[in-house]
PLY file of the C-alpha trace (Angstrom):
ply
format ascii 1.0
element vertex 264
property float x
property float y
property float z
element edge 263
property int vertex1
property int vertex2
end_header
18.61 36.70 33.78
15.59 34.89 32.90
12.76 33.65 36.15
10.51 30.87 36.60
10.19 28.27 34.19
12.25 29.39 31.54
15.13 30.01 34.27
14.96 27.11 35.16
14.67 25.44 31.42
17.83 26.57 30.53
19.13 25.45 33.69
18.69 21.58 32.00
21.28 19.61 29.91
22.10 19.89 26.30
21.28 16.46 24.26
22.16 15.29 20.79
18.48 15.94 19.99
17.61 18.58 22.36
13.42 19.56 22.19
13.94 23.61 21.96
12.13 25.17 25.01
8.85 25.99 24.06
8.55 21.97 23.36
10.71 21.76 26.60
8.05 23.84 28.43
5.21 21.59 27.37
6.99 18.67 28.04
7.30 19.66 31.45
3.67 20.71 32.28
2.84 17.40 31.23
5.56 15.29 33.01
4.98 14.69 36.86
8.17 13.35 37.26
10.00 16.88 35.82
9.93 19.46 38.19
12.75 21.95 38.88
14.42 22.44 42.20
16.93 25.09 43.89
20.34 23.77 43.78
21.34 24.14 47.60
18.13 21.28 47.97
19.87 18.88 45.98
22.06 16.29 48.13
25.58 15.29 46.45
27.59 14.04 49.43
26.09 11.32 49.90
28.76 8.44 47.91
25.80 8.95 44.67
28.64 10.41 42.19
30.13 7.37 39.70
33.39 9.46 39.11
36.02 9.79 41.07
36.04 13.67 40.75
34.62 16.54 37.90
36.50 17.66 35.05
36.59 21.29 35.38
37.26 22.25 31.95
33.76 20.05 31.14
32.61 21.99 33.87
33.39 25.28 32.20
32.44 23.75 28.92
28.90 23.16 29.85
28.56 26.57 31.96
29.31 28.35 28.40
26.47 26.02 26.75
24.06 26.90 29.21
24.92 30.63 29.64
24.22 30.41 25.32
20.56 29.08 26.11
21.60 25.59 24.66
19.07 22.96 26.96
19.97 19.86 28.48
18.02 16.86 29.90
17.20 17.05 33.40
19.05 16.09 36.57
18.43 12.54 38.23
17.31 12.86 41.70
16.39 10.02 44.13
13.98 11.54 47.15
13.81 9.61 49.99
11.41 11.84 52.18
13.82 14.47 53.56
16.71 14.48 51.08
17.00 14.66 47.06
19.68 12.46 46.12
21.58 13.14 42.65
22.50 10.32 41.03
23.21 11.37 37.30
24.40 15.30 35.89
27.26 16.55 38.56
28.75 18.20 35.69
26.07 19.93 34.70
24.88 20.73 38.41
28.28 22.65 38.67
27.71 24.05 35.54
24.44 25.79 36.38
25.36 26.64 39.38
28.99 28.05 37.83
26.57 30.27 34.85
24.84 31.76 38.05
21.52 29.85 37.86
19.90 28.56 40.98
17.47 26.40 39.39
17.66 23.25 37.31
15.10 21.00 36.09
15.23 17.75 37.28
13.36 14.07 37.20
12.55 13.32 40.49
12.45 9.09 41.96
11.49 7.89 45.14
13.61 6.11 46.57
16.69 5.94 49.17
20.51 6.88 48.87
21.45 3.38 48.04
18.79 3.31 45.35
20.54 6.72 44.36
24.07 5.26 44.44
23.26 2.33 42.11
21.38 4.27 39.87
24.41 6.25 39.30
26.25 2.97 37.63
24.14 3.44 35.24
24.50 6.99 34.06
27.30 5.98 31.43
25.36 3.51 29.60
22.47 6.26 28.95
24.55 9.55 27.74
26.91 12.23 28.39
30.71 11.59 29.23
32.08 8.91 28.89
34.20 7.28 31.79
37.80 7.10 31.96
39.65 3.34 32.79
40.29 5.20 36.35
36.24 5.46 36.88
35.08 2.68 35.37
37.28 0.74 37.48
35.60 2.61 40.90
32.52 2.25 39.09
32.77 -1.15 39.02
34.26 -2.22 42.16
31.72 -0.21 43.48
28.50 -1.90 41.73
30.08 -5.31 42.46
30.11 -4.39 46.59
26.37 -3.11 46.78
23.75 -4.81 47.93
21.58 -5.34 44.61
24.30 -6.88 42.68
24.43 -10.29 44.75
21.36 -11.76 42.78
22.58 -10.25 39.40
24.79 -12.42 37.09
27.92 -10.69 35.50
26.16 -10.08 32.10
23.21 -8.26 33.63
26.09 -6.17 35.61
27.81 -5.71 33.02
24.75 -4.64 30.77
23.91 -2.00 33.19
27.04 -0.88 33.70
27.46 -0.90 30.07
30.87 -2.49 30.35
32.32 -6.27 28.67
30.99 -9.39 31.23
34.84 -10.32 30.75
35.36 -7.61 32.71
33.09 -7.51 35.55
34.23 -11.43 35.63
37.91 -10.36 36.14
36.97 -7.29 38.58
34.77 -9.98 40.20
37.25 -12.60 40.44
40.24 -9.58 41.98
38.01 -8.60 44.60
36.61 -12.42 46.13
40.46 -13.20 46.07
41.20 -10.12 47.99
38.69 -10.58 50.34
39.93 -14.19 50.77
43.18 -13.80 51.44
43.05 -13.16 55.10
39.82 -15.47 55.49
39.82 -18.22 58.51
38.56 -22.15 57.99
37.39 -23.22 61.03
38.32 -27.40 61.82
38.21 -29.35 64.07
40.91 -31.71 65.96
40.47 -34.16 68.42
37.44 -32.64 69.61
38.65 -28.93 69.81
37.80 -26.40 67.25
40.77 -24.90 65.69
40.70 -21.51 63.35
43.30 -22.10 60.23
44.15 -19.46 58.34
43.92 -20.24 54.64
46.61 -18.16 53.49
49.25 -20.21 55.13
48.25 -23.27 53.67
51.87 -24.15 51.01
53.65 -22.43 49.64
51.87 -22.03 45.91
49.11 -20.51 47.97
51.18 -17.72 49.24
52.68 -17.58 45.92
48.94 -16.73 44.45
48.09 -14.28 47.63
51.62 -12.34 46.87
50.48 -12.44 42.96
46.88 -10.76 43.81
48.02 -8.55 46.42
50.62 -7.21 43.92
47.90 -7.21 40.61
45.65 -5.30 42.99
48.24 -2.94 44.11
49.00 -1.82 40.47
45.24 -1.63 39.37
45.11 0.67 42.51
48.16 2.70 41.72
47.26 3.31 38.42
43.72 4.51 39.39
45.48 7.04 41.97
48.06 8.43 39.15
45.33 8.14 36.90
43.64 11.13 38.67
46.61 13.47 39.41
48.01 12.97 36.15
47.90 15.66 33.23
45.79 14.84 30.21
48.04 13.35 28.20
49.88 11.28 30.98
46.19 10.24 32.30
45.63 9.46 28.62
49.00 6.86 28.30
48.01 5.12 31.66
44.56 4.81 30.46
46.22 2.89 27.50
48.40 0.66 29.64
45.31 0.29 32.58
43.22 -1.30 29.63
46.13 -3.40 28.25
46.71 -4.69 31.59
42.85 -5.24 33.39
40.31 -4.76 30.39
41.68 -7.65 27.90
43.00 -5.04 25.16
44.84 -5.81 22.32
48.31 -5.37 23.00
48.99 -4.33 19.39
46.34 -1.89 19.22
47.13 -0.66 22.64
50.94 -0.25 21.57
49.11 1.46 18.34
47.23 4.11 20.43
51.17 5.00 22.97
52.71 5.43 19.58
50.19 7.79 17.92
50.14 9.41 21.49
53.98 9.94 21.52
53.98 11.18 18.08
51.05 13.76 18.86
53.13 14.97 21.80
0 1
1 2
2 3
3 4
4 5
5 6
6 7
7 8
8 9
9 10
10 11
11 12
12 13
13 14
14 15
15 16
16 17
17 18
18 19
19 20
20 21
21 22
22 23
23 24
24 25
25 26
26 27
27 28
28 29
29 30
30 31
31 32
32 33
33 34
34 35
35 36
36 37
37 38
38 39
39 40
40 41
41 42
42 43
43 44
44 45
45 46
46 47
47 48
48 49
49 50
50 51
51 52
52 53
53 54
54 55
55 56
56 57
57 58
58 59
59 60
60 61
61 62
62 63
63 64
64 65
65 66
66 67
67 68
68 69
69 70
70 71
71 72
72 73
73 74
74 75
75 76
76 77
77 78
78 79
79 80
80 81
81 82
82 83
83 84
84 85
85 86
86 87
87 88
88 89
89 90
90 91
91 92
92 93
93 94
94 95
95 96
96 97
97 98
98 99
99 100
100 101
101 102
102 103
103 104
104 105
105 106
106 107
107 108
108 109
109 110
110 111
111 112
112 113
113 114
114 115
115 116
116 117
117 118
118 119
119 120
120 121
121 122
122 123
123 124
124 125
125 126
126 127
127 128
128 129
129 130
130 131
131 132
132 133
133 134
134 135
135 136
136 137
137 138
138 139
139 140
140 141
141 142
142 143
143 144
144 145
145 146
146 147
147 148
148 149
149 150
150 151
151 152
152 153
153 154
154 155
155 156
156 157
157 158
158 159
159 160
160 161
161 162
162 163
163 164
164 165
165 166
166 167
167 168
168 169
169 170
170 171
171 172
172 173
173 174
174 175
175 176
176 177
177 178
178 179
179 180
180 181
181 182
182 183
183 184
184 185
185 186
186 187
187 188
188 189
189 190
190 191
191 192
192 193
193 194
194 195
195 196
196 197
197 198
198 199
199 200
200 201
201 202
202 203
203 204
204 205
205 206
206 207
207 208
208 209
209 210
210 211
211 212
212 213
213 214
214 215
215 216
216 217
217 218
218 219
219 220
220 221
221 222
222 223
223 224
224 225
225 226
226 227
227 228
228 229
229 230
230 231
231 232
232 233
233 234
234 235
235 236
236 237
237 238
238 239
239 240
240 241
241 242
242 243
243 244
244 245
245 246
246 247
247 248
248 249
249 250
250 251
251 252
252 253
253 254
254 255
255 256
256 257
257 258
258 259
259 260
260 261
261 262
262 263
């Protein structure tokens, strides 16, 4: 196997347009940001991975790619001053690490774990593999709870996501219901303060907590079979998941569970 630089070259991610890696080489001399680092330094427990889990037959997919000397961008890496933080190219970390390497070439940012995890929102909207319904969902959810998306409007979430603002709006709208369905009012009678419930105010309220609670349940459910499922079962729920949370057409969805059935 190959040492130093050009180790740790081929350790990096295949592109649509990939430089070959003599240009790769110079690139990197030149770029402070590009450095490469030994896998076991790289930090990938920290809640910085967008998907739910890897695909191991990507996984394998990429190992064969790299083993073949085929290069690929490098590795996103957040360092906060102890740790390096990956925040985009799990698949391909595995994947080096799977062809035996125990180097990759990566662009290195300071900044902290939560600069990391946000950062990783974005991954989709620059390249490689697409998400499934099932991580954009957590992907969302996610972006939507951290701390730099209270002074962003839908559309720039959305942009960076690179998702419909019709669907952060609806994730957006799930989740403040959710979180206000057990919420207190606090008022005041004849001079005592009194904490009311909101949820038990009539009877269409409860109506529209049962209604959310039950919406969110299946969004969840789905998510969770979503995971376990095989590829072509994961592939119908992805169908119905978009049909039922991400505004598809129902005849085109209905199009895409009959061409699914027919290929099975």
């Amino acid at each position: 196997m190959a040492t130093g630089v050009a180790a740790d070259i081929h350790g990096g991610f295949l592109d649509e347009c990939s430089p070959s890696p003599l240009r790769l080489k110079k690139i990197l001399l030149n770029t402070e940001k590009v450095s490469s680092l030994h896998i076991d330094k790289i930090r990938t427990d920290g809640g910085t991975q967008a998907r739910a889990s890897l695909q191991p037959a990507v996984v394998r997919r990429y190992a064969g790619l790299i083993a073949d000397d085929l290069v690929f961008p490098p590795l996103r890496v957040w360092f906060d001053g102890s740790h390096y933080w990956l925040s985009d190219g799990f698949h391909r970390l595995a994947a080096a690490a799977l062809a035996g390497f125990k180097y990759v070439t990566v662009e290195v940012f300071s900044g902290s774990q939560q600069d990391a995890i946000w950062d990783s929102f974005n991954a989709n909207s620059r390249h490689g593999l697409a998400f499934k319904h099932s991580d954009l969902a957590l992907v969302i959810e996610r972006a939507l709870k951290h701390q730099r998306a209270a002074s962003l409007s839908n559309v720039e979430i959305a942009r960076y996501i690179g998702t419909t603002e019709a669907t952060i709006r609806r994730s957006r709208h799930r989740l403040s219901s959710t979180s206000d369905e057990d919420a207190a009012r606090v008022v005041t009678r004849n001079g005592k303060a009194y904490k009311l419930r909101i949820r038990n105010i009539g009877g269409h309220s409860r109506d529209r907590s049962y209604r959310t609670a039950s919406a969110n349940q299946l969004h969840d459910d789905l998510a969770a079979m979503t995971r376990t499922a095989s590829s072509e079962a994961a592939h119908l729920l992805e169908i119905i998941h978009g049909w039922l949370f991400d505004g598809a057409d129902p005849r085109g969805s209905l199009a895409k569970i009959e061409e699914l059935l027919r290929r099975t």
